[in-house]
C-alpha positions in Angstrom: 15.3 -18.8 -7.3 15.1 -18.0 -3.1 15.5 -14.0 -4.2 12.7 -14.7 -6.5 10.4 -16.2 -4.3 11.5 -13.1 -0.8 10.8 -11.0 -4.0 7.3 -12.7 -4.7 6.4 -12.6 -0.4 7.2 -8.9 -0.2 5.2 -8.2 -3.3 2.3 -10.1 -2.2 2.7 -8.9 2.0 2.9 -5.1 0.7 -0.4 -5.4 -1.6 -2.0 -6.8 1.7 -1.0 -3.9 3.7 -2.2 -1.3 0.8 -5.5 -3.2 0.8 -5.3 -2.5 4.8 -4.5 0.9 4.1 -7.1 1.8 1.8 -10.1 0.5 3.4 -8.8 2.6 6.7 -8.9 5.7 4.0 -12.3 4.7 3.1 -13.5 4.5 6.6 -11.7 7.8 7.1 -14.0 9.1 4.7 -16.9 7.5 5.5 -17.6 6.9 8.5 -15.2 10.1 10.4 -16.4 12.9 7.1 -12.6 13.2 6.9 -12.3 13.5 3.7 -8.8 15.3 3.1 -7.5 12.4 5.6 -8.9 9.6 4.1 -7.8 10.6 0.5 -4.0 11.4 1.8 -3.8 7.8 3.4 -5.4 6.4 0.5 -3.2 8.4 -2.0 0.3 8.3 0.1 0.0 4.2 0.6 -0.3 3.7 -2.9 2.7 6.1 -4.2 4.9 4.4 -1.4 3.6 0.3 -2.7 4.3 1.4 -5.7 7.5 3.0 -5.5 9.1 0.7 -2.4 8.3 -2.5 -5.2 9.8 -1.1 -8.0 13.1 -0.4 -5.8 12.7 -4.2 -4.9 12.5 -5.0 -8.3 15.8 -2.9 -9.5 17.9 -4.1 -6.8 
């Protein structure tokens, strides 16, 4: 039940952090006409959330 509930914490801290991320991609694009810097911080946070959770999850 504890692993469960670190498990739970990291999912939920991680998705924070990607939300983070991907408004600091939008503002990349937005506000600095980055956009090839906006869409790789947008793009690389999500393939990393996605693939540091499912290594949680195997564990």
């Amino acid at each position: 039940m504890q692993a469960f509930i670190y498990d739970l914490l990291f999912i939920v801290a991680s998705i924070l952090i990607l939300f983070k991320a991907i408004g600091y991609g939008i503002y990349e694009i937005k506000e600095m006409k980055n956009k090839s810097g906006g869409i790789s911080i947008i793009s690389l946070s999500i393939l990393i959330t996605i693939f540091f959770n499912f290594v949680i999850f195997i564990k």
